[in-house]
C-alpha positions as CSV (number, residue, x, y, z in Angstrom):
1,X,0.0,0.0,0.0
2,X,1.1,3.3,-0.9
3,X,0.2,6.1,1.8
4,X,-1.9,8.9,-0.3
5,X,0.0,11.8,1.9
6,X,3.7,11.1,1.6
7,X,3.4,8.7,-1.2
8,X,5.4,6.0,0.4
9,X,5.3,2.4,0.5
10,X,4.3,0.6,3.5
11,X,2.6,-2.9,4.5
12,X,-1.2,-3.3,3.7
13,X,-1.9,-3.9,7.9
14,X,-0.5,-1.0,8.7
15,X,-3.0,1.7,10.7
16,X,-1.0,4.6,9.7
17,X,1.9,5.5,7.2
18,X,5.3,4.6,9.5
19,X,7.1,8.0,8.0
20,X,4.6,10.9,7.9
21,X,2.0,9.1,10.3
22,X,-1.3,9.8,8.2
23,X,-4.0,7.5,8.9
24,X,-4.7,5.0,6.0
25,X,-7.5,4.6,4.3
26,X,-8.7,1.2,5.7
27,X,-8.0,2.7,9.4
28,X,-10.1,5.6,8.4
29,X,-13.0,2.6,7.7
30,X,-12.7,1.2,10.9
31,X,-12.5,4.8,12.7
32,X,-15.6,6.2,11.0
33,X,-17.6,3.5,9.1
34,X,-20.9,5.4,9.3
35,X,-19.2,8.5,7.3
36,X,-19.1,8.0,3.7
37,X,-16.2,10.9,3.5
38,X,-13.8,9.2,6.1
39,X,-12.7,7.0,3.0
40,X,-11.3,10.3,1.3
41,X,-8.4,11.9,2.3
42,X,-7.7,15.7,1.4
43,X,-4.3,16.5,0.5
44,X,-2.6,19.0,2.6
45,X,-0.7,22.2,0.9
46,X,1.9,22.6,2.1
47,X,2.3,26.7,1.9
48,X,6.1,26.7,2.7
49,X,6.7,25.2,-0.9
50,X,4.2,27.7,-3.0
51,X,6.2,30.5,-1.4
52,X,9.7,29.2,-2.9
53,X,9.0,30.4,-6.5
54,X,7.9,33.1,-5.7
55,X,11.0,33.8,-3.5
56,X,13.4,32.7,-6.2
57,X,11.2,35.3,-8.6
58,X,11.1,38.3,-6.6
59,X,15.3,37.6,-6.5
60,X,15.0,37.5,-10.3
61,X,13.0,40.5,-10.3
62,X,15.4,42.5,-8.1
63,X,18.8,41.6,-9.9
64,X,16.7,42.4,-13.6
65,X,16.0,46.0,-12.2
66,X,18.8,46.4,-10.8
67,X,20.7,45.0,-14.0
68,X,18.0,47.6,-16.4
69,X,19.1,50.4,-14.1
70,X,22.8,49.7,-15.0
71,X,22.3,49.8,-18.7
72,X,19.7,52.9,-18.6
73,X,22.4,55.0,-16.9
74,X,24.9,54.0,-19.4
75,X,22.7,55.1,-22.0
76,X,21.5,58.1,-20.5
77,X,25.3,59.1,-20.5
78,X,26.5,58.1,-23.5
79,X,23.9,60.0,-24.9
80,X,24.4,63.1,-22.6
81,X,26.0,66.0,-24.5
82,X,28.5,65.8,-21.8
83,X,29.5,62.8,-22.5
84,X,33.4,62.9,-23.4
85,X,33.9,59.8,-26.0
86,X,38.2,60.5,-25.6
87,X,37.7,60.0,-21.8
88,X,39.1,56.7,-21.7
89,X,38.5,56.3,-18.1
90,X,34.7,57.6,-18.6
91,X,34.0,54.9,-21.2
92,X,35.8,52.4,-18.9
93,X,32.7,53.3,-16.0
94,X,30.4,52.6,-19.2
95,X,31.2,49.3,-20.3
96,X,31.3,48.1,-16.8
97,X,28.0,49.4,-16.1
98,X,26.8,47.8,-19.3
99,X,28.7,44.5,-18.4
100,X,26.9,44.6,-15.2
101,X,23.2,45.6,-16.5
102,X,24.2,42.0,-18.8
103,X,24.9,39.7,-16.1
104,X,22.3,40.9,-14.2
105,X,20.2,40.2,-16.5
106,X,21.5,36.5,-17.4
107,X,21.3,35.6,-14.1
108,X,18.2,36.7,-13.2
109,X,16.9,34.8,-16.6
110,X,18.6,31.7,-15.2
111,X,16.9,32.1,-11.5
112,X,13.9,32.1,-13.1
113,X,14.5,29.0,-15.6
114,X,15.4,26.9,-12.9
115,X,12.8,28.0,-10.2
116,X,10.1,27.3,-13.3
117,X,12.2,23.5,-13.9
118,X,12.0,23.0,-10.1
119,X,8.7,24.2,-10.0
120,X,6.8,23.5,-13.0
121,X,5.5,26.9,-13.8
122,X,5.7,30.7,-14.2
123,X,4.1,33.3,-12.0
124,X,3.2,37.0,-12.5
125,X,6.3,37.9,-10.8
126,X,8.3,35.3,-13.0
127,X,7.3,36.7,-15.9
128,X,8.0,39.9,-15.0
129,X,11.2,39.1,-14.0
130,X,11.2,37.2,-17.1
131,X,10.7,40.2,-19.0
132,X,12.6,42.7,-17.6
133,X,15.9,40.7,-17.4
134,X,15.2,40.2,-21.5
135,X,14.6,44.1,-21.7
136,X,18.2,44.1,-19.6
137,X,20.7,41.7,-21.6
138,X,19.1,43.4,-24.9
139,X,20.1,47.1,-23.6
140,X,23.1,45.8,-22.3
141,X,24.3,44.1,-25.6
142,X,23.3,47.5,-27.3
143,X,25.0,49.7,-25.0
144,X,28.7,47.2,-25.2
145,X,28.9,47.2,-29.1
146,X,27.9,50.8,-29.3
147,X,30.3,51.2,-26.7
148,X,33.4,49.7,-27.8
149,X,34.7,51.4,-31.0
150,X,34.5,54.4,-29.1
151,X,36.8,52.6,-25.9
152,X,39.4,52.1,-28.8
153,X,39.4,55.4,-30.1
154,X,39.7,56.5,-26.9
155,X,42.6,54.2,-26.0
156,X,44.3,55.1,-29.1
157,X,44.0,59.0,-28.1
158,X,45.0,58.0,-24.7
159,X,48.0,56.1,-26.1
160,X,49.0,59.2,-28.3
161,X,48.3,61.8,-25.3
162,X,50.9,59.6,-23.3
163,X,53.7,59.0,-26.4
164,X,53.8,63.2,-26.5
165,X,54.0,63.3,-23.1
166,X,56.5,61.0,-23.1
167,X,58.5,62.3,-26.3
168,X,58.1,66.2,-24.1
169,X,60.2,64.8,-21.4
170,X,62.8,63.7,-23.5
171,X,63.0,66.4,-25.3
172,X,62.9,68.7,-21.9
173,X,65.5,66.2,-20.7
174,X,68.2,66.9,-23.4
175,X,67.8,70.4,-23.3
């Protein structure tokens, strides 16, 4: 006999299930013969596992928004007429903002693929998660290869500020 709670296997003569301690079904016949419903037994929910998912999607949800604000600011400053492209340590700041607005975004996608493979299904906050850590690794993406050319040219302007500064001290040196 299988016990309808736990789902265990135990001996037919058994009263109750040995691990979880339900009462069977034919001790539930002797117990209340006269009630037709005795012979039923409702499944419990247990609330502490519902609340998992949920957990693991609200986690998603954070690192997604926190991973959107990354890549937002880097494109609110990229675009910014203030925005220096030769300020090679400027576009450092925005690449690793971008960088991190893409791995928050990954891993918030891979939170909530595995809490809906453990789980078996999506909730409101899971697809919001869902949808915002999509909205993420696609700015972040954006942001990186718009990014880059301009990290090279400003490398390579770095690299020529520091060759003249370098060739001025030489020539200060033998004079």
């Amino acid at each position: 006999m299988y016990c309808v709670k736990c789902g265990k296997e135990f001996p037919d003569e058994a009263s109750y299930c040995p691990y979880c301690g339900d009462a069977t079904l034919t001790a539930a016949k002797h117990h209340n013969a006269a009630d037709p419903l005795a012979n039923y037994h409702t499944p419990t929910i247990n609330r502490s596992e519902e609340k998992k998912p949920v957990n693991g999607s609200f986690v998603a949800l954070i690192i997604s928004v926190i991973g959107t604000i990354c890549t937002i600011i880097t494109l609110i400053n990229t675009k910014d007429y203030r925005y220096d492209k030769d300020d090679y340590h400027q576009n450092q700041l925005m690449i690793v903002l971008a960088i991190i607005g893409l791995l928050c975004g990954i891993g918030a996608l891979i939170i909530v693929l595995v809490c809906r493979k453990k789980y078996g299904t999506f909730n409101t906050v899971s697809m919001v998660a869902l949808i915002i850590a999509i909205i993420a690794i696609g700015l972040s993406l954006y942001s990186i290869i718009s990014i880059i050319p301009i990290l090279s040219q400003s490398y390579e302007q770095l690299k020529v500020k520091q060759t003249a500064k370098e060739l001025d001290e030489i020539l200060r040196s033998l004079n």
